[in-house]
C-alpha positions, 0 to 999 in steps of 0.5 A: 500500500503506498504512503498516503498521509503525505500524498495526500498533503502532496496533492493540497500542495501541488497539482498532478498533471498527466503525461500527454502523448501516451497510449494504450488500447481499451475496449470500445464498449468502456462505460463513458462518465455521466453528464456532470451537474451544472454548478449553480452558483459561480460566485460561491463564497470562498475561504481563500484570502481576497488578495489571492482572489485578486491575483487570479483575477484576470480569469474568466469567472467559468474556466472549464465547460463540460458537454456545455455545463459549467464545470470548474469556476475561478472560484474553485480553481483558486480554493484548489490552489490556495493552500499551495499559492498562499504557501508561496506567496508567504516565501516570498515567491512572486508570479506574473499572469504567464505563470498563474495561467500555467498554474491554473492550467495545471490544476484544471487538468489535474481536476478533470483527471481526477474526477474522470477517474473517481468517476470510473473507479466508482462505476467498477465498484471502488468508491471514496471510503472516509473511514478507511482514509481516516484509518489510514491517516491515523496509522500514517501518523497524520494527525501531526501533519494535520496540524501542520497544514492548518493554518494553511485553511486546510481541514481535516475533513479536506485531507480526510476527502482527498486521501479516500478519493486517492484510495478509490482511484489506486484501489482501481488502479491495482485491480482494473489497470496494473492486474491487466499489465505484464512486464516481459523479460526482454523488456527489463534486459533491454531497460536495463541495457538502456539505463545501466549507468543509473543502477551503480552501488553507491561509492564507499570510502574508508577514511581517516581523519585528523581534526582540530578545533577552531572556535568561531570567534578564534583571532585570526592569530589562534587560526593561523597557529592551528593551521601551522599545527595541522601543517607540521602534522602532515609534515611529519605523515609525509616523511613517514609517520604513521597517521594513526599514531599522529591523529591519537596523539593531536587529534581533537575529534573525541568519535575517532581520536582513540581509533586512530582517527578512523571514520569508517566507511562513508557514503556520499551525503552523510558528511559536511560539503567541503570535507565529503569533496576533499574525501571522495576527490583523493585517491586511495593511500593519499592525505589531502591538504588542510580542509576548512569546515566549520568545525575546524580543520581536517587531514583526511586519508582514504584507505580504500575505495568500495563500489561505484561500479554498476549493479548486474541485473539479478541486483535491481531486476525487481526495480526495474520491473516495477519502473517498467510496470509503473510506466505502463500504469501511467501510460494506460491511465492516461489514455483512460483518461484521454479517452474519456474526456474525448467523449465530452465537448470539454472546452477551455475558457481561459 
């Protein structure tokens, strides 16, 4: 089951758009939506701020028409994208009329998406379940993600709707959609073969470091006497010195001083920038020069350099099948929903 809780937060946060120019065959007798109810009122009170209304304000007030009915307002357009606009807005993010038209774009197509889909998942039987949603917030976690997003005007009942439509949606998806799909094997050899230098084990370095202490507020003086420390010290390794025995003996890191300043293996992006670039920049058995972070000054020795290489198959067979297949799902969902809104004289206004 995926990860609804923040999914869901996701889809409040951001539109989903849907990938144009894909297709796959359906039957020709696939049940087309019902026609959708006219929208009565389309200045229907809203909850978003006035200064969010006016910055959507150079929008036609019927954005989206369906079989000639009024579908979607600027006025539910702009409760779709307030919490993430707003979001925006309060960072300091700024937009012209180009890219709120995009936005809204974006959104109108994620709406119309979303509703072709409920609406064809509720007439295989797989309808919104608010009880499972809250169940599945609760077990998530999501009563602490909840009160996060309230002061971005989304409620319970909000995040509680979308996570039991999003439900429906990949209940159906799994049953009517991926259930019908297979992946072959010359397919995974030949994604594979295409994509191999994405599937690398993550390069490992066993590393030493040599560490003293630099307080923020040191006099340029104590900076200059420390580094002349460290530089004597890589003096005394070049002309033979063990690093070991030199790291016990001057070191100030209190995790590696005892083990010889042995760090262990480390991944990239475990450590600080400057001091992971000088470590994976040196070769195996060399000592780099002196590397500056905020915490002090640092000689940093590789013994020994582990993986980079690419993964065989047998390794990543699994998730390449699932990429594959994750695809396929994408590409027979969009013609789904494709197929379906072709039905309908569905016309943009804006």
């Amino acid at each position: 089951m995926k990860t609804l809780t923040m999914r869901a937060f996701l889809l409040l946060l951001a539109t989903i758009t849907f990938a144009p120019g894909q297709s796959i065959t359906i039957d020709d007798d696939t049940p087309l939506p019902p026609r959708l109810a006219p929208i009565e009122d389309i200045n229907a009170p809203t909850s978003q701020t006035p200064s969010l209304q006016k910055l959507l304000g150079f929008l036609p007030k019927v954005l989206v028409t369906y079989d000639g009915v009024t579908h979607l307002t600027r006025v539910q357009v702009a409760e779709e994208l307030g919490v993430g606009l707003n979001f925006a807005l309060q960072q300091g993010r700024r937009f012209n009329e180009d890219d709120l038209r995009e936005i809204v774009r974006r959104s109108v197509q994620s709406t119309l998406g979303r509703t072709v889909l409920l609406d064809v998942a509720g007439r295989h039987g797989f309808k919104p379940d608010a009880d499972l949603a809250r169940a599945k917030l609760a077990e998530q976690g999501g009563n602490d993600l909840l009160g996060a997003m309230q002061p971005y005007g989304v409620s319970k009942e909000k995040v509680v709707t979308r996570i039991s439509e999003q439900l429906a949606i990949d209940h159906w998806v799994d049953a009517r959609v991926r259930g019908q799909l297979r992946v072959e094997m010359q397919e995974v050899q030949n994604f594979y073969e295409k994509n191999k230098a994405h599937f690398k084990q993550p390069e490992q370095r066993h590393i030493s470091h040599i560490m003293l202490a630099i307080d923020p507020g040191a006099s340029p003086e104590t900076a200059d006497e420390r580094r002349s420390q460290l530089k004597t010290a890589r003096e005394r390794v070049s002309a033979g010195a063990d690093f070991a025995e030199v790291a016990r003996e001057i070191s100030e890191c209190q995790v590696s001083k005892s083990k010889g300043g042995d760090l262990g293996l480390i991944t990239s992006g475990t450590m600080n920038e400057a001091f992971e670039r000088a470590a994976f920049a040196l070769e195996s058995g060399v000592v780099s020069d002196i590397v500056v972070t905020e915490i002090g000054l640092h000689l940093i020795k590789i013994h020994e350099v582990k993986g980079g290489g690419p993964v065989e198959l047998e390794g990543v067979r699994k998730q390449v099948e699932q990429l594959i297949m994750n695809q396929k799902v994408n590409i027979a969902v969009q013609k789904i929903v494709e197929h379906e809104l072709q039905a309908h004289n569905v016309e943009y206004l804006f």
